[in-house]
Kinemage of the C-alpha trace (Angstrom):
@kinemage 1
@onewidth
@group {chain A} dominant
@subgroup {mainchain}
@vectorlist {calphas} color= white
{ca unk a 1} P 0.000 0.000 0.000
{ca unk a 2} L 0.934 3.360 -0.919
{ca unk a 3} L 0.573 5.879 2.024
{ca unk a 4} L 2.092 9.004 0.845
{ca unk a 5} L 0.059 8.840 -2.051
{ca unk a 6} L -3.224 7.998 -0.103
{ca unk a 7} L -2.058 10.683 2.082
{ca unk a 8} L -1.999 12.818 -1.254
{ca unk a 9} L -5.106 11.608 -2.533
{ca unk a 10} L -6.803 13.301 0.231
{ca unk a 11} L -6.335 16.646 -0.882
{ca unk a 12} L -6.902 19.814 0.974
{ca unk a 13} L -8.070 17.969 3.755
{ca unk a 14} L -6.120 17.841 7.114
{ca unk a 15} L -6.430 16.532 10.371
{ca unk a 16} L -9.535 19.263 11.549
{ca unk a 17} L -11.320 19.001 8.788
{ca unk a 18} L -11.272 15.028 8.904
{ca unk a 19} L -12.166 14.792 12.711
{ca unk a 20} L -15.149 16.910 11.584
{ca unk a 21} L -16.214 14.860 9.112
{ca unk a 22} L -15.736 11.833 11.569
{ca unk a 23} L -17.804 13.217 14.113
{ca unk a 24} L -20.243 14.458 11.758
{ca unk a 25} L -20.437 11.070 10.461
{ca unk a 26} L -20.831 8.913 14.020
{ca unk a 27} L -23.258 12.075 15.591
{ca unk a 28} L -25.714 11.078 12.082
{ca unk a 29} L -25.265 7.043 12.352
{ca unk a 30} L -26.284 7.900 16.545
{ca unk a 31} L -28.973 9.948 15.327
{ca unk a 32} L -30.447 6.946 12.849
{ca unk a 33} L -29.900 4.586 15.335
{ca unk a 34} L -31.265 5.300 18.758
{ca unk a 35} L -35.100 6.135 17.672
{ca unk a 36} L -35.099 2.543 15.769
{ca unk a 37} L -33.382 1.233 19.251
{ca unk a 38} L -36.520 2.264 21.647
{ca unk a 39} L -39.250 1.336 18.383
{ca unk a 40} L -37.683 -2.345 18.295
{ca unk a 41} L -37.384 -2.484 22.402
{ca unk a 42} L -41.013 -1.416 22.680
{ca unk a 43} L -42.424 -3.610 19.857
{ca unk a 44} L -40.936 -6.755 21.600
{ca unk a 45} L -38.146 -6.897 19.345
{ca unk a 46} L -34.215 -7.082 19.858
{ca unk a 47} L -33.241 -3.568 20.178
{ca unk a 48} L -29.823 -5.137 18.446
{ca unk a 49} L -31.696 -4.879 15.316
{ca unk a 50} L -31.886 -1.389 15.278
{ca unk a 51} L -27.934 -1.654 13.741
{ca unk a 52} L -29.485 -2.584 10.992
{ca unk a 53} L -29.855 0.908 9.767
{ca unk a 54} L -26.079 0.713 9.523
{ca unk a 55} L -25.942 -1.867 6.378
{ca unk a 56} L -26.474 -0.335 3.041
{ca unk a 57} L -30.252 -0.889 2.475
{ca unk a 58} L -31.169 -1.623 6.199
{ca unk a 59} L -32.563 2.335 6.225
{ca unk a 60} L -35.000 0.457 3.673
{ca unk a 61} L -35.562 -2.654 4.999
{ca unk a 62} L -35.987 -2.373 8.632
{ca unk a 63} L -38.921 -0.090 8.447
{ca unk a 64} L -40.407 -2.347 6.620
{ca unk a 65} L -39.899 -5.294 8.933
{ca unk a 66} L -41.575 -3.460 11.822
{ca unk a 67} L -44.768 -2.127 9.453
{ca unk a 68} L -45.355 -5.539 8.342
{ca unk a 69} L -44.309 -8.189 10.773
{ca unk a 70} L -46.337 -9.224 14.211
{ca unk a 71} L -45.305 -7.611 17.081
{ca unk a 72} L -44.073 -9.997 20.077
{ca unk a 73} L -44.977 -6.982 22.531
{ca unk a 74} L -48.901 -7.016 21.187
{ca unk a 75} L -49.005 -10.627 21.556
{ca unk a 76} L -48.559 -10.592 24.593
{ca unk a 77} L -51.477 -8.049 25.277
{ca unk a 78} L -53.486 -9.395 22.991
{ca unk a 79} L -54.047 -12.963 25.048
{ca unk a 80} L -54.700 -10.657 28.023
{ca unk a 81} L -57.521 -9.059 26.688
{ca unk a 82} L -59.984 -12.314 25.827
């Protein structure tokens, strides 16, 4: 691997400007992550799932999973209710 020219291939950028972009970066994945971390805890789901939204496509798929699938947490109520 060739570091001075990945180094180069950065461009303008230093060190500032790339800790901002980091922190930018983990303060939006946080941000995507913790409201699909209570939904999945308080549907009866693994709140573990919620990382989904990580994986390219998950931002798709996982609210679909919790529109459409049955929710462990309303079972649960549901067989209290007869």
């Amino acid at each position: 691997m060739n570091i001075p020219a990945l180094i180069a291939s950065v461009g303008p950028l230093g060190t500032p400007e790339l800790l901002v972009i980091f922190f930018i970066f983990v303060f939006t994945i946080i941000l995507a992550i913790v409201p699909f971390w209570f939904i999945c805890k308080k549907a009866g789901f693994s709140p573990w799932l919620s990382l989904l939204i990580i994986v390219p496509f998950g931002a798709i798929i996982l609210p679909f999973l919790l529109a459409f699938m049955e929710w462990p947490a309303l079972k649960s109520t549901d067989t209290n209710r007869v």
